[in-house]
C-alpha positions, 0 to 999 in steps of 0.5 A: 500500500503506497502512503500517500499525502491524504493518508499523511495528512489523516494521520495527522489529523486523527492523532492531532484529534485523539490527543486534544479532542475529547469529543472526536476520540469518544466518537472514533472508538465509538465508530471503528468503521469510519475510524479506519476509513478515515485513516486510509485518507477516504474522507468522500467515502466516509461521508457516504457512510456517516449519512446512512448511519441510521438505517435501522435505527427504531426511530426517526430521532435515533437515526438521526442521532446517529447520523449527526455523530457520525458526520461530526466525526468525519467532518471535523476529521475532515476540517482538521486534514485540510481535506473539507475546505470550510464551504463543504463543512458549513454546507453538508452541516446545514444540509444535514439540518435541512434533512433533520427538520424534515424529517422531524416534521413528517414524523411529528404529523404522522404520529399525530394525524396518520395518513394525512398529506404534510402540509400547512406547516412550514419550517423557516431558517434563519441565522447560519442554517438560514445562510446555509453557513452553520457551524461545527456545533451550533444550534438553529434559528426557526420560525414556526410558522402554519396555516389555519385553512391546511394544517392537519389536526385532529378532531376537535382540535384548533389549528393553533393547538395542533401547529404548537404540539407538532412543534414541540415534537419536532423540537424534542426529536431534536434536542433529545440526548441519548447515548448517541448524542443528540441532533440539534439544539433549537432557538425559537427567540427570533419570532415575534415577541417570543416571550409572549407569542406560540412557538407556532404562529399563524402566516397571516399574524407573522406577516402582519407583524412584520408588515407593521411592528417589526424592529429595524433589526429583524430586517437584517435577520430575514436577510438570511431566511429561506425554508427549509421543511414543510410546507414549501408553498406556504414559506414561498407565501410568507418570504414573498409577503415580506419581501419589501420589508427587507428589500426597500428601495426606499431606504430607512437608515433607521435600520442601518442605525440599529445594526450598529447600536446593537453591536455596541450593546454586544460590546458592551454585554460581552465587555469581558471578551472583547479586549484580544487575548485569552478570553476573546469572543471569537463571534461577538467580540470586537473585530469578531466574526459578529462584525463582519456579518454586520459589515456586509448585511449593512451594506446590503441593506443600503444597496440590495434594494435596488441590487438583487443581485446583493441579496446573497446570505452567505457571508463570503458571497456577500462580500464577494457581491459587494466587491464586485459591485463596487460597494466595498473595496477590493482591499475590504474585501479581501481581508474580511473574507480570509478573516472570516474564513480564519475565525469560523475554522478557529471556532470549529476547533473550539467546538470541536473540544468537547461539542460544545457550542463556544466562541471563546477563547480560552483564558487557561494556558494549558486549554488554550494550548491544546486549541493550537495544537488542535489546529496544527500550531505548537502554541497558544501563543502561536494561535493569537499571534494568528489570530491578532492582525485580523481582528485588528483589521477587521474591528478598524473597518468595521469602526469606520462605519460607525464614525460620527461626529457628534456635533450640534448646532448652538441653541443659543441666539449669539452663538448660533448666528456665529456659526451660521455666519461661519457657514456662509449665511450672509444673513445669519439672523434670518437662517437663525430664525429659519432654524429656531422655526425647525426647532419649534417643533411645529412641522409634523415631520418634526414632532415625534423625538426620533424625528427631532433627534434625527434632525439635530444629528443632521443639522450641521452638515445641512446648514454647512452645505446650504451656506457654501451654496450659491444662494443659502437662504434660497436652499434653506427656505425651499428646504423648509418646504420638504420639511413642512411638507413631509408626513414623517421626516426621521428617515429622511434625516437619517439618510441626510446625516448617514450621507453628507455628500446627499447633503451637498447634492440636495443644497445645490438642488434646492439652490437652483432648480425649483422644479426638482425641489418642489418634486422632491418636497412631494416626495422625499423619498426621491432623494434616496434613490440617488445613493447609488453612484448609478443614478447619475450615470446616462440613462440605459437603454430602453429596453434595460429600463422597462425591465426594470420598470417591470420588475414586480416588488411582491408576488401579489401584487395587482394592477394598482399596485403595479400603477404605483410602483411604476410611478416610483420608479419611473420619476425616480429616474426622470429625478436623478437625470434633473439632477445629472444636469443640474450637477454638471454631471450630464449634457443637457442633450444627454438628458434630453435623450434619457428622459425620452427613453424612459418615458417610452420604458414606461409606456411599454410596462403600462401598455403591456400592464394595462392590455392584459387587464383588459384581455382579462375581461375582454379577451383577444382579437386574433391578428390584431394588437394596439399600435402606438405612434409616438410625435413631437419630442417623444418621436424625436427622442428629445424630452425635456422634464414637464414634456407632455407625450404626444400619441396616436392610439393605432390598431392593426388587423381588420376592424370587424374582427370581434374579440374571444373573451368573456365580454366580446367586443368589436375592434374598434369598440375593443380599442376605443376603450382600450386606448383610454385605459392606457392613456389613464395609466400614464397620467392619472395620479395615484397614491405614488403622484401624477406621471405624464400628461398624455396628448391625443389631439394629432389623432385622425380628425382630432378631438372629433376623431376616434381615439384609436382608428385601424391602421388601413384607416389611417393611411387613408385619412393621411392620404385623402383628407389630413391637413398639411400641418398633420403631415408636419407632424408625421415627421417626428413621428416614431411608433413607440409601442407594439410588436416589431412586425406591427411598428414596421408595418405602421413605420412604412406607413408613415415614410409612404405618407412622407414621400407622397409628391406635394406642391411646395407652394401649397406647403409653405403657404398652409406653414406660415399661416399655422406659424402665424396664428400659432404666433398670435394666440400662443404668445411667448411665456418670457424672455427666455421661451425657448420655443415661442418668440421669433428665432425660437425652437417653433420656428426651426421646427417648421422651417425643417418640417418644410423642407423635408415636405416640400423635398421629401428629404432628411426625413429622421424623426429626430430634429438634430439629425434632419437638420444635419442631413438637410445641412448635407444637401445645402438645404440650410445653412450649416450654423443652424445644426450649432444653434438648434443644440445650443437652444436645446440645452437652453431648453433643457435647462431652463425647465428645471431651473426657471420654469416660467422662462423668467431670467434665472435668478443670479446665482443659478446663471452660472450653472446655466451658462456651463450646461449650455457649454458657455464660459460665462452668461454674458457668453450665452446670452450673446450665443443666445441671440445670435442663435435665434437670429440664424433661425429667425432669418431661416424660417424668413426665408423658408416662408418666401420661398414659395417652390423648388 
């Protein structure tokens, strides 16, 4: 027989083991079999043994019992030899547990109602089972959980009383001692109020309680929940149900508060193991293994909402998926993980001693002794010395996330005009009033003690931000519009003090874009979602936002819910492009084009939602689909923040055609109430706000015309009977929703209506008398309307859907790309594409920060003269005008122009 590596090293593992282990020797002279299968470094097949150490056990208790011995003994063999890594350990232990709880709870139903299907009764893990990360002598986190309609019972017996006695035999199968052992011990302290409440709960009480009463920390907990025995159905039912109490995309930095609080309350509690040396917790002390799982579930707290993809329980992978992510340094990472996987094996030796479930490390020299060598190393002083470094690193990364400045503002008159003054205030009476009116406590958001905790936590990095602004009493009082306004105001504070560069982003905000703070000041949640640095990023296709927009927050969830979520989302995103350009961080142009795919992301999610509401009742019409044309900025993929979306609700196939549902209807009824319905989608304001305004006036005949027509029937009313300024419009048009064969279907349309010959003559003319009456009951708004007034975006508007007309040429729904082909054939002057992105920018710019078209206030000019690409404003108003005079002389000379 050659001696091999493996066998090397199980010999040295099974020596290291019966000198410093009592445990493990008591097992391999308890278990010869396994004993010599393990010495001859087969440790996969003794595995296969261990877990068919039951068979013919008398019952399910003691054949688990002896399997559990007997995986001790390999695994821990195993673990020692190098040869299980610390991931196969942790798994096959918590797959162990996994098969254990089923088997108790089929056991414990048959027992009580035989014959009966197992079902009603779910089995929820949490803690390391939850994680599948159990450790070499650990107890198990559940929560019991059954439902009333489906638990077996026996006669004249409450669901209640059942769901509890089928509880307590599982738990006492488990936790029997015999001559074998035992299985698993079992801790129940993680459910609801559990020094009042059943050992079982009801699901619907338990999602109730999580819904409205549960503490910030038990979020965390549930970070790491899955179910693992019995009714699988019925845990899927109660993990879905709480799934947006884990996962909020609205960020309640309460919790993450929490998390910290606990673990110092831990440092405190377990104050006698928390200095290094003997006597150290491993899991709870500082720099311990407690800190590391904190360290990454706080992080998954703040980004998994918006991240499933950080959603990992296992400790290691969440460290993994927060690196990759970007949320954690690779450095962080690196020295959490090999920490981490360092303490849980230390820990597993620890265990290992005596199958007792401790953390610390021991104080006797001679105990701590015999742990090292357990481990291989000659010493205890060998083990700390291992040990020290990476608790050192880990309890310094883990600090840093609790590092606060516990400054507040002064209370009193003299000193807090001083401090103000200090900020940046040049009238530091009138923010010191501004700030006592806060401290009043008169606004709802500041009622409630946390609220004003919160507030005083946050006030000094707030009023440092407005004071550095451009205009800090302009930020302070459009601040206290938020203030005022907020129902409730202590998560919003949190976020501000646990973010300060939040704080300086939403100063320059309130500062300069009145129509991103009065939005904010309805929602307060927006400013949260700009947390991850993808918010300030461009807009993502249209496809990745529907997606997104899609993407459902619970299994239940109906069509009003869907209403709202799309609604948090979708102007979630209009926010964060506001901000982008406000902060410099975008082109204006940029913008333009993220606002107009997000817009036709949540067209597409709304329609789809909103045609099957509709097939729900209605049913389908074979060969036919809702067709939507998009025109104006949403055909030119250029939208601005208050653009409204012109549309033309279409419909392929025949209209005689009727539909297959309950209630049938004729297409062009079934369309004609169909299109309605999505409209309201898009613009009726719900609990979550208003939308979009929705146009429908360009349809065939206008607002005498049907809502939605058949595609034949628009083709000919284009053909036969539409007005000239009708074909203008077509050309920026774009279909925007249906199938691909239906929008080409409905594209080739529209280029055919496009190319139709046409008298110029006939076109200039019925252009110029539109722009005219446009001119006299459409007055410009003020000196800086973009669009109205001689020169502006309306007259080059025209002047391009002209010539395309009159030369069926440069026809691309987007304005910038017609007005560079059309530069190409020297159709207009090649300064015209310059001054069509400047006025664009102008008009993109303008919409946030002077809504009105008013001269921005002297602060703001600066940012807009950079948005637009300009050294100063003075620069801009001269590009400005000299702008709008090129196109002002275009549109002149297009109008006389009366022929080719």
């Amino acid at each position: 027989m050659t001696d091999t590596s493996a066998d090397r090293q199980a010999e040295a593992a099974l020596g290291r083991a019966e000198m410093y282990s009592p445990f493990l020797k008591l097992q391999l002279g308890s278990r010869p079999d396994l004993a010599e299968t393990l010495r001859a470094g087969a440790v996969s097949g003794a595995l296969v043994m261990a877990k068919a150490s039951g068979a013919g056990a008398p019952d399910v208790g003691a054949a688990l019992r002896r399997e559990r011995s007997g995986l001790a003994l390999v695994l821990g063999v195993g673990d020692l030899a190098g040869t299980l890594p610390l991931e196969r350990v942790v798994t096959e232990l918590s797959d162990f547990a996994d098969r254990a709880l089923q088997q108790a709870l089929d056991a414990a139903i048959e027992a009580r109602t035989p014959g009966a299907e197992p079902r009603g009764f779910a089995i929820i893990a949490l803690g390391k089972l939850g994680s599948r990360e159990l450790n070499y002598s650990s107890d198990i986190d559940l929560l019991l959980l059954f439902d009333p309609a489906t638990l077996p019972v026996k006669l004249r017996e409450e669901p209640a009383q059942a769901a509890v006695r089928i509880g307590q035999r599982v738990i006492e199968t488990l936790q029997k001692r015999d001559a074998e052992g035992y299985v698993f011990r079992v801790d129940l302290r993680l459910r609801p109020s559990p020094e009042a409440t059943p050992i079982a709960l009801p699901v619907n009480a338990a999602i109730s309680y999580y819904e409205s009463s549960a503490l910030p920390w038990e979020r965390a907990a549930f970070i790491r929940a899955r179910c693992v025995a019995g009714d699988r159905a019925l845990g899927r039912y109660f993990l879905d149900a709480i799934h947006p109490f884990v996962w909020r995309r609205s960020l309640d930095f309460g919790a993450i508060g929490e998390l910290r609080s606990i673990s110092r309350r831990i440092r405190d509690h377990y104050a006698q193991g928390q200095r290094f040396g003997p006597g150290f917790d491993l899991k709870r002390g500082r720099g311990g293994i407690r800190e590391i799982e904190f360290f990454a579930q706080i992080h998954q707290l703040i980004h998994g909402g918006r991240e499933p993809a950080l959603r990992e329980p296992a400790t290691l992978d969440a460290l993994a998926t927060l690196s990759k992510a970007g949320r954690i340094s690779g450095d962080e990472a690196s020295d959490l993980v090999e920490a981490y996987r360092l303490f849980r094996t230390v820990e597993h030796r620890l265990q290992m001693v005596e199958d007792k479930q401790t953390h610390t490390v021991p104080t006797d020299a001679g105990a701590l002794d015999r742990v090292a060598r357990l481990h291989g190393l000659d010493d205890g002083q060998a083990l700390l010395a291992l040990l020290e470094p990476h608790v050192a690193r880990v309890g310094a990364a883990y600090d840093k996330l609790d590092e606060a400045d516990d400054e507040r503002l002064p209370r009193d008159v003299e000193t807090l005009e001083e401090r103000l003054a200090r900020a940046g205030f040049d009238d530091p009476i009138a923010a010191r009033l501004r700030v006592e009116s806060w401290r009043s406590g008169k606004a709802r958001s500041l009622r409630a003690s946390t609220a004003r905790e919160a507030f005083e936590a946050m006030l000094p990095a707030l009023v440092d931000a407005f004071g550095a602004s451009p205009d800090g009493m302009r930020a302070m009082n459009r601040f206290d519009d938020v203030v005022t306004k907020l129902p409730s105001g202590v998560n919003f504070y949190r976020l501000l003090e646990a973010r300060p560069g939040l704080t300086q982003l939403l100063a320059t905000l309130l500062s300069h874009a009145p129509a991103l703070a009065e939005q904010l000041g309805r929602r307060p949640e927006l400013l949260d979602g700009l947390i991850d640095s993808s918010a300030l990023e461009p807009a993502r296709p249209v496809e990745a936002l529907a997606k997104d927009f899609a993407r459902a927050d619970r299994a239940d969830e109906d069509y009003q819910w869907l209403l709202d979520r799309v609604r948090r989302r979708v102007n979630g995103a209009r926010f964060a492009l506001g901000v982008q350009l406000v902060a410099a961080r975008s082109d204006p142009l940029e913008v333009a084009g993220g606002y107009a795919r997000v817009a036709e992301a949540a067209l597409r999610v709304l329609a789809d939602a909103t045609v099957a509401e509709f097939e729900a009742v209605h049913g389908r019409i074979p060969e036919s689909e809702l067709l939507i044309l998009g025109l104006g900025r949403l055909g030119g993929e250029a939208l601005t923040h208050a653009s409204d979306l012109d549309l033309i609700y279409l419909f392929s196939g025949s209209h005689e055609a009727r539909s297959d549902g309950q209630k049938p209807l004729g297409a062009t009824d079934y369309f004609n109430r169909l299109a309605p319905r999505v409209s309201a989608a898009l613009s009726v304001p719900t609990a979550a706000g208003p939308l979009y305004d929705v146009d429908t006036r360009l349809r065939p005949s206008g607002k005498d015309g049907l809502v939605a027509v058949s595609l034949p029937s628009f083709a000919e009313y284009q053909q036969e009977r539409a007005w000239t300024w009708e074909h203008m419009a077509l050309t920026r048009a774009r279909p925007v929703y249906g199938s691909v064969a239906g929008r080409a279907s409905l594209q080739r349309i529209v280029d055919g209506i496009l190319l139709m010959p046409r008298d110029p003559a006939v076109v200039t003319a019925d252009a110029a008398k539109m722009r005219a009456e446009m001119a006299a009951h459409k007055p410009a708004n003020g000196p800086y309307d973009i669009k109205l007034g001689d020169g502006g975006l309306v007259d080059l508007e025209f002047a391009v859907q002209v010539l395309q007309l009159r030369h069926r040429t440069g026809l691309h729904p987007q304005l910038d790309r017609a007005v560079a082909e059309l530069a190409a054939q020297g159709l207009i002057p090649p300064g015209i594409e310059q001054a069509h992105r400047l006025l664009t920018r102008m008009l993109v710019t303008f919409r946030l920060v002077s809504p009105a078209s008013d001269t921005p206030p002297e602060a703001t000019r600066p940012l807009v003269a950079r948005a637009c690409g300009m050294a100063d404003w003075d620069s801009l108003l001269a590009a400005h005008d000299e702008a709008r005079h090129s196109i002002f002389e275009l549109w002149r000379d297009v109008a006389a122009d009366k022929g080719d």
